[in-house]
VEXDREN-2710 file (C-alpha; in Angstrom, 1 decimal):
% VEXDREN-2710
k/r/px/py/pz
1/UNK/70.7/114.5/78.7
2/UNK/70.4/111.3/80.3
3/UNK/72.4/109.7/77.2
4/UNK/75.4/111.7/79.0
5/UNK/74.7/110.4/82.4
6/UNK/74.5/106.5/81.0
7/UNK/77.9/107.1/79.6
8/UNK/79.2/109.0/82.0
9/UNK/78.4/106.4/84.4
10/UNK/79.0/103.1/81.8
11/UNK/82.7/104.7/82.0
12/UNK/83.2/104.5/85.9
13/UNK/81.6/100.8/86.0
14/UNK/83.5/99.3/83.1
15/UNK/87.1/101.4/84.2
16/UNK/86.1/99.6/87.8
17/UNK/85.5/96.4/86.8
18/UNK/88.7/96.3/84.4
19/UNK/90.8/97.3/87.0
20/UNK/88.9/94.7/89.5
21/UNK/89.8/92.6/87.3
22/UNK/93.5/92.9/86.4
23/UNK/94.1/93.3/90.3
24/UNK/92.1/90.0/91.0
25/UNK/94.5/88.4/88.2
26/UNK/97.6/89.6/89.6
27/UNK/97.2/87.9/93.1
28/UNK/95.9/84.9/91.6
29/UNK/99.6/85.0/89.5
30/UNK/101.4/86.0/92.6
31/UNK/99.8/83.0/94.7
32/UNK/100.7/80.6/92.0
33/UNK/104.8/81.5/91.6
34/UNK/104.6/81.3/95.4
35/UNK/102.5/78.3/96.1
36/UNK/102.9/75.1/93.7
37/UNK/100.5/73.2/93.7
38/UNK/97.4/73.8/92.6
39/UNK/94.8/73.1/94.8
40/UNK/96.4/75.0/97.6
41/UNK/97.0/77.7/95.6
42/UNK/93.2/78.0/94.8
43/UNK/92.4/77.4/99.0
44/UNK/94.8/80.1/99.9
45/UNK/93.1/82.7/96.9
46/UNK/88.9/81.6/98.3
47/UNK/90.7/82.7/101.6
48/UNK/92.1/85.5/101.0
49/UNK/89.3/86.8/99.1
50/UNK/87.1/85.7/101.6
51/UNK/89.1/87.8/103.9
52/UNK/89.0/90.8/102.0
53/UNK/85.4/90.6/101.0
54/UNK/84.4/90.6/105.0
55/UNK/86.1/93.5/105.6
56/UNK/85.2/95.6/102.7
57/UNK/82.2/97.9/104.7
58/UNK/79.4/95.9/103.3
59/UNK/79.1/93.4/106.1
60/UNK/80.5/95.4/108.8
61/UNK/81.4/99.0/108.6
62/UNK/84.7/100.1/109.2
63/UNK/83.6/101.6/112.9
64/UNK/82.6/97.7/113.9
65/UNK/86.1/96.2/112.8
66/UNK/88.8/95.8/116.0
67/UNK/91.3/98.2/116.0
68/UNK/93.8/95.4/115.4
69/UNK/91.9/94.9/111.8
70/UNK/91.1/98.4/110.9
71/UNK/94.4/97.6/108.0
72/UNK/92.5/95.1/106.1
73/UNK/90.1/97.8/104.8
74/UNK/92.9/99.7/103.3
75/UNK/94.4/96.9/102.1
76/UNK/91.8/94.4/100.5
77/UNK/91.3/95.3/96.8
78/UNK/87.5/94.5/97.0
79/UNK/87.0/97.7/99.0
80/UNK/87.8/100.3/96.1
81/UNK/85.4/98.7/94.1
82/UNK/82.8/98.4/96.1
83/UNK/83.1/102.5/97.4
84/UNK/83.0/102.9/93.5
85/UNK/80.0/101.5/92.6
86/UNK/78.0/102.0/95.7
87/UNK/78.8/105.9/94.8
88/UNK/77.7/105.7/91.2
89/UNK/74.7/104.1/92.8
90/UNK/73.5/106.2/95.4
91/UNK/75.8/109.2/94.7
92/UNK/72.8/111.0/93.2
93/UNK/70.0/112.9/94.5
94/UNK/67.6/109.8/94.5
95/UNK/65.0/109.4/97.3
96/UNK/63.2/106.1/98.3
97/UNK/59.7/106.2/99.2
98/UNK/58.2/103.7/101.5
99/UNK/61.6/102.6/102.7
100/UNK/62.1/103.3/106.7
101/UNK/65.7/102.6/107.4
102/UNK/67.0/105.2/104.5
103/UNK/65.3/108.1/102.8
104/UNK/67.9/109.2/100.3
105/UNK/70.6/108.0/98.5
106/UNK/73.2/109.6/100.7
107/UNK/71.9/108.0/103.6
108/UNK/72.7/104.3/102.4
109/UNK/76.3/106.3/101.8
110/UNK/76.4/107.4/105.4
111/UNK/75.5/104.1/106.8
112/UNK/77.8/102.7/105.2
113/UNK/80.4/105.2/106.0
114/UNK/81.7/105.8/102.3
115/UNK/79.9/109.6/101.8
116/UNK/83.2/111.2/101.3
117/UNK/85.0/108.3/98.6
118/UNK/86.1/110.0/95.6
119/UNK/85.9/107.6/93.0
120/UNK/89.5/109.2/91.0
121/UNK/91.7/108.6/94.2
122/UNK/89.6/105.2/94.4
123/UNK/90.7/104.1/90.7
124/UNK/94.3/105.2/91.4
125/UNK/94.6/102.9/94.3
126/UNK/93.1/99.6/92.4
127/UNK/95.4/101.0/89.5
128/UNK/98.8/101.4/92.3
129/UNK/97.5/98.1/93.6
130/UNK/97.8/96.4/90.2
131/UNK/101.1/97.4/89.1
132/UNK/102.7/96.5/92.9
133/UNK/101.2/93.0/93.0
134/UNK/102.3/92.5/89.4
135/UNK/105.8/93.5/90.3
136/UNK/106.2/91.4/93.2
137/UNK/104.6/88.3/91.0
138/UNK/107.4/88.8/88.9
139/UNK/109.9/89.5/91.7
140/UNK/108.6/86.0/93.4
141/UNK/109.4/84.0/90.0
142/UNK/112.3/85.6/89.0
143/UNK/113.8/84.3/92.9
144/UNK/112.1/81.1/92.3
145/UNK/113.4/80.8/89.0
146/UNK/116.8/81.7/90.4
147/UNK/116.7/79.6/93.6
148/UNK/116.8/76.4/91.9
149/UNK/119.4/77.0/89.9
150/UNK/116.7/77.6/86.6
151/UNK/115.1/74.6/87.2
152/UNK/111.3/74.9/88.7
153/UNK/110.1/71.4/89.6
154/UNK/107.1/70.5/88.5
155/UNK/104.9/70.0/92.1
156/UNK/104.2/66.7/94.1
157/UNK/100.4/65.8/94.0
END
């Protein structure tokens, strides 16, 4: 029944764009305990993101990154999201007609080198990745809360 596959597959986008989501929030609230003011903080979270997005797969696949970078794909929180969806995508038996560089569905995955993501383990990580950065946001205000004596000043312009 294709009502079963549109909720089937309703249920993987929204679960990966909630957890996107809370992730996303939680560095934003660990960069702000750890940077004051404002404006850098926001600088240092379009970097980082920035960062992240680049070495995702989309724009270069993980076989293109240097060695030295090859962590930032485990690491970036964009990547899990990505894998998801481009599996719900193309993670069916669909063929393309008229297109030259990929014939099936599964091709786009092998190009991309993301045939073999499991979307569970993929959730679990974006899940794990939530509740650490969360932990250390609070770890971060808690010592700067405590490192000045209870008093946070407000920050300088």
């Amino acid at each position: 029944c294709k009502c079963t596959n549109f909720f089937w597959f309703s249920g993987w986008y929204f679960l990966t764009m909630f957890l996107s989501l809370v992730v996303a929030e939680a560095m934003a609230q660990l960069v702000s305990h750890v940077v004051p003011p404002f404006v850098i903080g926001m600088a240092l979270m379009a970097g980082l993101n920035g960062f992240f997005m680049l070495f995702m797969g989309f724009m270069l696949v993980p076989s293109e990154f240097p060695n030295w970078l090859s962590w930032v794909y485990y690491t970036g929180l964009h990547t899990y999201a990505w894998r998801t969806f481009m599996n719900s995508e193309f993670g069916s038996n669909q063929t393309f007609t008229g297109s030259e560089a990929f014939a099936t569905g599964y091709d786009v995955l092998v190009f991309y080198e993301i045939e073999d993501v499991n979307r569970g383990n993929d959730m679990v990580v974006l899940l794990g990745y939530f509740l650490v950065v969360n932990i250390c946001a609070m770890g971060a205000l808690y010592l700067r809360y405590h490192l000045f004596d209870g008093k946070i000043e407000k920050p300088t312009a």
